[in-house]
C-alpha positions in Angstrom: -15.9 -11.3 9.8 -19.3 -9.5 10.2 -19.3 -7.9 13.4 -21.4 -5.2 15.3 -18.1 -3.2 15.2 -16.8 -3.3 11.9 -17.6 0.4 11.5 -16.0 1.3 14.4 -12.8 -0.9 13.5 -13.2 0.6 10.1 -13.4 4.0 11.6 -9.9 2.8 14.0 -7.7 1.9 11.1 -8.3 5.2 9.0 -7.6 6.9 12.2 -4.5 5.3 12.6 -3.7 4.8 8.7 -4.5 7.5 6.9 -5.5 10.6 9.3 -3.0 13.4 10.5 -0.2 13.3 12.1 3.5 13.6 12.7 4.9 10.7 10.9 4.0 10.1 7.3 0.7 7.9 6.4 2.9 6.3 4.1 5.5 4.7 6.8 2.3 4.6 9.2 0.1 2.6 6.2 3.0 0.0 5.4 4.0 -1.2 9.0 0.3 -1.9 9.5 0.3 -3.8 6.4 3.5 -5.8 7.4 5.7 -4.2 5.1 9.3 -2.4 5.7 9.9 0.1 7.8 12.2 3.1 7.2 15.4 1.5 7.9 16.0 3.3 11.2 13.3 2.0 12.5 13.0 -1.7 11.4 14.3 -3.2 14.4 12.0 -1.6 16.6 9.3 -2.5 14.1 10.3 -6.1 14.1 10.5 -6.4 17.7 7.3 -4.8 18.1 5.6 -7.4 15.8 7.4 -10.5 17.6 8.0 -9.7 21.2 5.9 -6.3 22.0 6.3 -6.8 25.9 10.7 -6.7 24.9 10.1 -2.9 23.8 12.3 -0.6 26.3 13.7 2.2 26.8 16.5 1.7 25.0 14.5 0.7 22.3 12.7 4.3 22.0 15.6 6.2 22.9 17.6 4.6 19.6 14.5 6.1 17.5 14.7 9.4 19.3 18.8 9.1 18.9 17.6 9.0 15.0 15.8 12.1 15.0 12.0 10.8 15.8 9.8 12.6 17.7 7.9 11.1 20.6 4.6 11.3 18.6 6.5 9.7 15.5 7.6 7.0 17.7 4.2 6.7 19.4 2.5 6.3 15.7 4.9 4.4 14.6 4.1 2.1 17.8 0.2 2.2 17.3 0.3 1.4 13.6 2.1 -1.6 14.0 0.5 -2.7 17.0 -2.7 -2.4 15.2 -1.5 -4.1 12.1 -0.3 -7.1 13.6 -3.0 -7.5 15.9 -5.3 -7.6 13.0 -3.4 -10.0 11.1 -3.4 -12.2 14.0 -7.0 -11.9 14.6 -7.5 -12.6 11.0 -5.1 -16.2 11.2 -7.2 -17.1 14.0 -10.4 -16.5 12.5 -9.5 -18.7 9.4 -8.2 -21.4 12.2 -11.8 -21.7 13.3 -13.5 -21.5 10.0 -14.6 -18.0 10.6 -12.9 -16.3 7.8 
């Protein structure tokens, strides 16, 4: 898809992908392509990509239980957020006959 944002998406995902931070660009670059997560945190992972709005508490407090950090778990949240969000948007654009 040709958009007047694609830079700025561009610019998004290797902020999110590949620029610092807490937890490693390697967990944060595979949950944003759909693959595993660490173990530890694959449930969280696959409840984020099927049911976001079932995320709670709980749910973050079993990462932090684990040793995470609050920005892991925050990164860890935005990465796969992204991720699936973009693979959506990509299924729906093929739907349509737009990608």
């Amino acid at each position: 898809m040709d958009s007047r944002f694609d830079a700025e998406i561009d610019a998004l995902r290797a902020a999110v992908v590949d620029g610092p931070g807490e937890l490693d660009a390697r967990v944060r670059r595979a949950v944003f392509n759909g693959e595993n997560a660490p173990p530890e945190a694959t449930t969280y992972v696959e409840k984020m990509r099927r049911h976001a709005y079932k995320i709670t508490d709980a749910d973050v407090d079993a990462l932090l239980a684990n040793g995470w950090s609050e920005e892991q778990v925050f990164e860890l949240t935005v990465a796969t957020a992204l991720g699936e969000g973009n693979r959506r948007l990509e299924a729906a654009l093929r739907a349509i006959g737009g990608g």
